[in-house]
Biotite code that builds the C-alpha atoms (Angstrom):
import biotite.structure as struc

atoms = struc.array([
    struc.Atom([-13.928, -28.530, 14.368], chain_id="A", res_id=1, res_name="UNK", atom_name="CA", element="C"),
    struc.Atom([-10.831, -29.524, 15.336], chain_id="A", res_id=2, res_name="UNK", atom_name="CA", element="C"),
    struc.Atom([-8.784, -27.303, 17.896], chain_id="A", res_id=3, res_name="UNK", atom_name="CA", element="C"),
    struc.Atom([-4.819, -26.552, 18.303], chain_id="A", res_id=4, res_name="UNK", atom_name="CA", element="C"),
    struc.Atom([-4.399, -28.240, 21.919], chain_id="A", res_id=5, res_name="UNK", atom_name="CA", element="C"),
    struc.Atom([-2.030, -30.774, 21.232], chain_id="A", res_id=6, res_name="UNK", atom_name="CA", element="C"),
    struc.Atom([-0.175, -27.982, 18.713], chain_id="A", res_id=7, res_name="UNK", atom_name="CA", element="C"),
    struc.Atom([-0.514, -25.169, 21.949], chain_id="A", res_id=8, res_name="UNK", atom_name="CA", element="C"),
    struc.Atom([1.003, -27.956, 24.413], chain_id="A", res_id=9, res_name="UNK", atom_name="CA", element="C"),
    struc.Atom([3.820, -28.753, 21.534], chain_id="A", res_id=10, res_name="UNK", atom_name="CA", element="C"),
    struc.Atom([5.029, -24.755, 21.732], chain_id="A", res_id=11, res_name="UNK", atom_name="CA", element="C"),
    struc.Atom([4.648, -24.591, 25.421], chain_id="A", res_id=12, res_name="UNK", atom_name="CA", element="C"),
    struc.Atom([6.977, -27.811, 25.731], chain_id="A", res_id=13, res_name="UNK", atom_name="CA", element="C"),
    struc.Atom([3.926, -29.633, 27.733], chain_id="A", res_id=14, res_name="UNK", atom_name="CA", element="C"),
    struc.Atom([2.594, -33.211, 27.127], chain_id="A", res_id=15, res_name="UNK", atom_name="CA", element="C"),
    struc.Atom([-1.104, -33.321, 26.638], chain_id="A", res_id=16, res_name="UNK", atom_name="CA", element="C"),
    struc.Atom([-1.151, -35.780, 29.648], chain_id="A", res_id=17, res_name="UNK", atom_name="CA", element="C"),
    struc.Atom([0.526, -33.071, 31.371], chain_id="A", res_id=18, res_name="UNK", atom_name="CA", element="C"),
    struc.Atom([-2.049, -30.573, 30.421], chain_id="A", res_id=19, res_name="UNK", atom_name="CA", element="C"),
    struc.Atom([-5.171, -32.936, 31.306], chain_id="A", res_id=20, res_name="UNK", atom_name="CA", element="C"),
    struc.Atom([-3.644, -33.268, 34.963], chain_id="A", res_id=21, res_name="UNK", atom_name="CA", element="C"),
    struc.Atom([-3.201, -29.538, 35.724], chain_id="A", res_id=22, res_name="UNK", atom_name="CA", element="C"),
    struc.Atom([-6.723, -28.776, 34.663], chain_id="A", res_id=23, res_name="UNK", atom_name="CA", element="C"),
    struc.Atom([-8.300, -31.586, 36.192], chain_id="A", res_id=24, res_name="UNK", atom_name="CA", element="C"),
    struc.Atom([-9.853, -33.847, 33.121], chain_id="A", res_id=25, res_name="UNK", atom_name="CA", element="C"),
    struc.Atom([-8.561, -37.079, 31.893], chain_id="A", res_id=26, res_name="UNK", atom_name="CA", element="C"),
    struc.Atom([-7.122, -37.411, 28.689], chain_id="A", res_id=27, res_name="UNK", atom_name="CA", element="C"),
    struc.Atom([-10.338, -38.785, 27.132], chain_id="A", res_id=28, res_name="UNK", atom_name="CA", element="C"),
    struc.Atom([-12.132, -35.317, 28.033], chain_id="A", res_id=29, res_name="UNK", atom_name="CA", element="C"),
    struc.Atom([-9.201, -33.133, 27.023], chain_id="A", res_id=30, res_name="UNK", atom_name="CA", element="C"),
    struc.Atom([-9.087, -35.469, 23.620], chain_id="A", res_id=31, res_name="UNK", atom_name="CA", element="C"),
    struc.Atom([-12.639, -34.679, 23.289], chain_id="A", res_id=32, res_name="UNK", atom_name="CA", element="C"),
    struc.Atom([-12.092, -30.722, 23.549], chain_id="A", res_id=33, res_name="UNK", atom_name="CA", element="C"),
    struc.Atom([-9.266, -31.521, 21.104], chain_id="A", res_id=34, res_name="UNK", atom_name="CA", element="C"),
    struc.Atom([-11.596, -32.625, 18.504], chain_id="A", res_id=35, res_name="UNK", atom_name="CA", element="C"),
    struc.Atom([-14.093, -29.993, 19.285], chain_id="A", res_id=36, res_name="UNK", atom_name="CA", element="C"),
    struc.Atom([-16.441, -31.338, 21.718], chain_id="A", res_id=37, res_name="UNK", atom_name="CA", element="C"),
    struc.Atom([-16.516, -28.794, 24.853], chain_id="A", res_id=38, res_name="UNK", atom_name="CA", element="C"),
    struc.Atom([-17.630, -26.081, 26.326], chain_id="A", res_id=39, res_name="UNK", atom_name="CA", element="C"),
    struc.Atom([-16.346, -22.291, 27.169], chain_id="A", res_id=40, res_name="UNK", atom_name="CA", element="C"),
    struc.Atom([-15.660, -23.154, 30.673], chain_id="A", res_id=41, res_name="UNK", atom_name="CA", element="C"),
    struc.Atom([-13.267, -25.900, 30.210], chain_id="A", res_id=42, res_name="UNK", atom_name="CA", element="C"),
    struc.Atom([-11.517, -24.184, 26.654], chain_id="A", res_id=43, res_name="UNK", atom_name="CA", element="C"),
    struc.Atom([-10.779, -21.626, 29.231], chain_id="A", res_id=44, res_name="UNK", atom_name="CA", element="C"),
    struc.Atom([-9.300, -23.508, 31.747], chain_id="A", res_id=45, res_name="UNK", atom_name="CA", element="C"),
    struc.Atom([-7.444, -25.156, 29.155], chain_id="A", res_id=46, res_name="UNK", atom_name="CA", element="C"),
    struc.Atom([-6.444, -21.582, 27.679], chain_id="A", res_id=47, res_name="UNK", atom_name="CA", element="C"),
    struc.Atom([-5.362, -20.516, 31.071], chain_id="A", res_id=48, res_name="UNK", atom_name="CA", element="C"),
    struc.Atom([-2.981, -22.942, 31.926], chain_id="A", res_id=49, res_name="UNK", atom_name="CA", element="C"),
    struc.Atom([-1.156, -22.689, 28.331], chain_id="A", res_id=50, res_name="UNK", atom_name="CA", element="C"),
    struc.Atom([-1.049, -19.138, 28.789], chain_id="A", res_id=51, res_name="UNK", atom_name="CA", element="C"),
    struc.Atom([-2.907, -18.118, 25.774], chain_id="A", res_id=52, res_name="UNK", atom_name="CA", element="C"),
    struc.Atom([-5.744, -16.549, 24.465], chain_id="A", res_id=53, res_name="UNK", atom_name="CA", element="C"),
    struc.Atom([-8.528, -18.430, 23.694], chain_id="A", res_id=54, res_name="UNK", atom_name="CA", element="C"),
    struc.Atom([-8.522, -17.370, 20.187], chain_id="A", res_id=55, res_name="UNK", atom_name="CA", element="C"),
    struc.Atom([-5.202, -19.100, 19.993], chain_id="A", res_id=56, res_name="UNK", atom_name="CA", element="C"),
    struc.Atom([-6.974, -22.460, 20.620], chain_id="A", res_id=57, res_name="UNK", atom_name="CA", element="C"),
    struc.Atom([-9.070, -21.861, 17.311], chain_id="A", res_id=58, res_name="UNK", atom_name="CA", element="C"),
    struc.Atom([-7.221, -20.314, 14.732], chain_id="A", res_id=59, res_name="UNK", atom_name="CA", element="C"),
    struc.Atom([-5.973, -22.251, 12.195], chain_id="A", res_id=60, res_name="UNK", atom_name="CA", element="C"),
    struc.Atom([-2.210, -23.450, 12.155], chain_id="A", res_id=61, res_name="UNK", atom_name="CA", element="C"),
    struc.Atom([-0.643, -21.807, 9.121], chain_id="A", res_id=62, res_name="UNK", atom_name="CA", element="C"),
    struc.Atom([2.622, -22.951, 9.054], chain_id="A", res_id=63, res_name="UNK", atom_name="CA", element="C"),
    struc.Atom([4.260, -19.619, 9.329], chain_id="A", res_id=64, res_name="UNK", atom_name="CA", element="C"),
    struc.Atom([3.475, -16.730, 11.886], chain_id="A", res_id=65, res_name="UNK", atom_name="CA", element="C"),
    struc.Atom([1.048, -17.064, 14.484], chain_id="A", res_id=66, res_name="UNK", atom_name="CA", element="C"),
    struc.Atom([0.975, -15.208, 17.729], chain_id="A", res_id=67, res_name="UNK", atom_name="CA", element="C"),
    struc.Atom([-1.251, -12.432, 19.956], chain_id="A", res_id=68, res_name="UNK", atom_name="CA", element="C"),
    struc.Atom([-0.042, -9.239, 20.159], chain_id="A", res_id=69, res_name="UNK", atom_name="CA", element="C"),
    struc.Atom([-1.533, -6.835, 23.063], chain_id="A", res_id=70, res_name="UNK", atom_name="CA", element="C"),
    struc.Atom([-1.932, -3.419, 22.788], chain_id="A", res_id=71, res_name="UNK", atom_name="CA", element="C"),
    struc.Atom([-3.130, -1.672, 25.824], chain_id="A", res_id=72, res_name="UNK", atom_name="CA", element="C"),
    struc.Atom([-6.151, -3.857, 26.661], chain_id="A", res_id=73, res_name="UNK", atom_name="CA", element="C"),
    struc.Atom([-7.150, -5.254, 23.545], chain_id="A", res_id=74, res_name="UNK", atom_name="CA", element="C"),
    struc.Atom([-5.337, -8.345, 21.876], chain_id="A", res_id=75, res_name="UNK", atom_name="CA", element="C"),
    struc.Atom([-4.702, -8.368, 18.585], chain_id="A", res_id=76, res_name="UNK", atom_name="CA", element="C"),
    struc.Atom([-4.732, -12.089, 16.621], chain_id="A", res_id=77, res_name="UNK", atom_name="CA", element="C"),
    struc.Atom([-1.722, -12.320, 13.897], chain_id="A", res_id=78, res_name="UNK", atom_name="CA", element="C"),
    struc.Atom([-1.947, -15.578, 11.779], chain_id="A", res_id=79, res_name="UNK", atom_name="CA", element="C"),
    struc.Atom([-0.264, -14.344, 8.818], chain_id="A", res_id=80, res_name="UNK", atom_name="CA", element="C"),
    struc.Atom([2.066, -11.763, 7.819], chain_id="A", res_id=81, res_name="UNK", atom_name="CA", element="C"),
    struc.Atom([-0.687, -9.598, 6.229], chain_id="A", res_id=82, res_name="UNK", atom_name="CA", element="C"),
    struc.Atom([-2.454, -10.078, 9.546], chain_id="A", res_id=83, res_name="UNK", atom_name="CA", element="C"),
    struc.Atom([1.103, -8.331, 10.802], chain_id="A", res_id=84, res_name="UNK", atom_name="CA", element="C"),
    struc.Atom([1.160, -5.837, 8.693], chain_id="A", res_id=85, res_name="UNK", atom_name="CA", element="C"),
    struc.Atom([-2.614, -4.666, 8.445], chain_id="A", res_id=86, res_name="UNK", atom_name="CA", element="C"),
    struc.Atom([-1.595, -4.304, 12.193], chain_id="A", res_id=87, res_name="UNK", atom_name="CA", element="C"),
    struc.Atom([1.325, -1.850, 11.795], chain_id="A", res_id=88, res_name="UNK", atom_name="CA", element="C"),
    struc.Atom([-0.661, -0.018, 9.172], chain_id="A", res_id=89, res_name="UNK", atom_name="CA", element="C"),
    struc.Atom([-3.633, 0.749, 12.053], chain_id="A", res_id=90, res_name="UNK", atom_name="CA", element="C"),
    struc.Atom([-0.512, 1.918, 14.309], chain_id="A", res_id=91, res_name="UNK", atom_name="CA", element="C"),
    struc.Atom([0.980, 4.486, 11.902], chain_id="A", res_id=92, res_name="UNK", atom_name="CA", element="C"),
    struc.Atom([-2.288, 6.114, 10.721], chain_id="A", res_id=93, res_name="UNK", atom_name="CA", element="C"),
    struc.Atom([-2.500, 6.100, 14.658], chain_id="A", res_id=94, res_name="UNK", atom_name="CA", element="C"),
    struc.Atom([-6.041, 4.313, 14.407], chain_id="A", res_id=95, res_name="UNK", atom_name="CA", element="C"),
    struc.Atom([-4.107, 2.384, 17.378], chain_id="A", res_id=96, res_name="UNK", atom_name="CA", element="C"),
    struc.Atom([-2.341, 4.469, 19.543], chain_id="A", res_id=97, res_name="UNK", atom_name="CA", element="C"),
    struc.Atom([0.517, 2.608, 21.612], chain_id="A", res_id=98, res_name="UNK", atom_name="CA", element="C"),
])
């Protein structure tokens, strides 16, 4: 399975080479986790230093809208706009109370 990384490091205007540095891999090893072959500890670190939830690092790159909102202390994962609005839905029948 093939992650978002390079995608992540392209939004948070940081090179891959960059990112490999601050979390202490080389760019074989981050390449690696790029292509799916990791573990927890190091998608973490990884998801740490880019400032983003882990989820982030797996879902799928739709082209459009893509983000994590947080609500209290639960993050909610938006890859679509009927990701979006199933959201605001849950807030106005107050399932999710702001």
């Amino acid at each position: 399975m093939k992650l978002r990384i390079k995608e992540v490091c392209q939004m948070r205007n940081t090179t891959q080479k960059e990112l490999a540095e601050k979390i202490g891999v080389s760019e074989v090893t981050l390449s690696r986790a790029s292509n799916g072959n990791t573990s927890l500890p190091l998608l973490e670190r990884i998801a740490d230093v880019l400032e983003v939830d882990i989820a982030e690092l797996f879902a799928p790159s739709s082209g459009g809208i893509i983000g994590v909102i947080r609500i209290r202390d639960t993050n909610y994962n938006i890859n679509s706009v009927p990701d979006l609005s199933r959201l605001l839905d849950r807030i106005e029948s107050r399932e999710i109370v702001l």
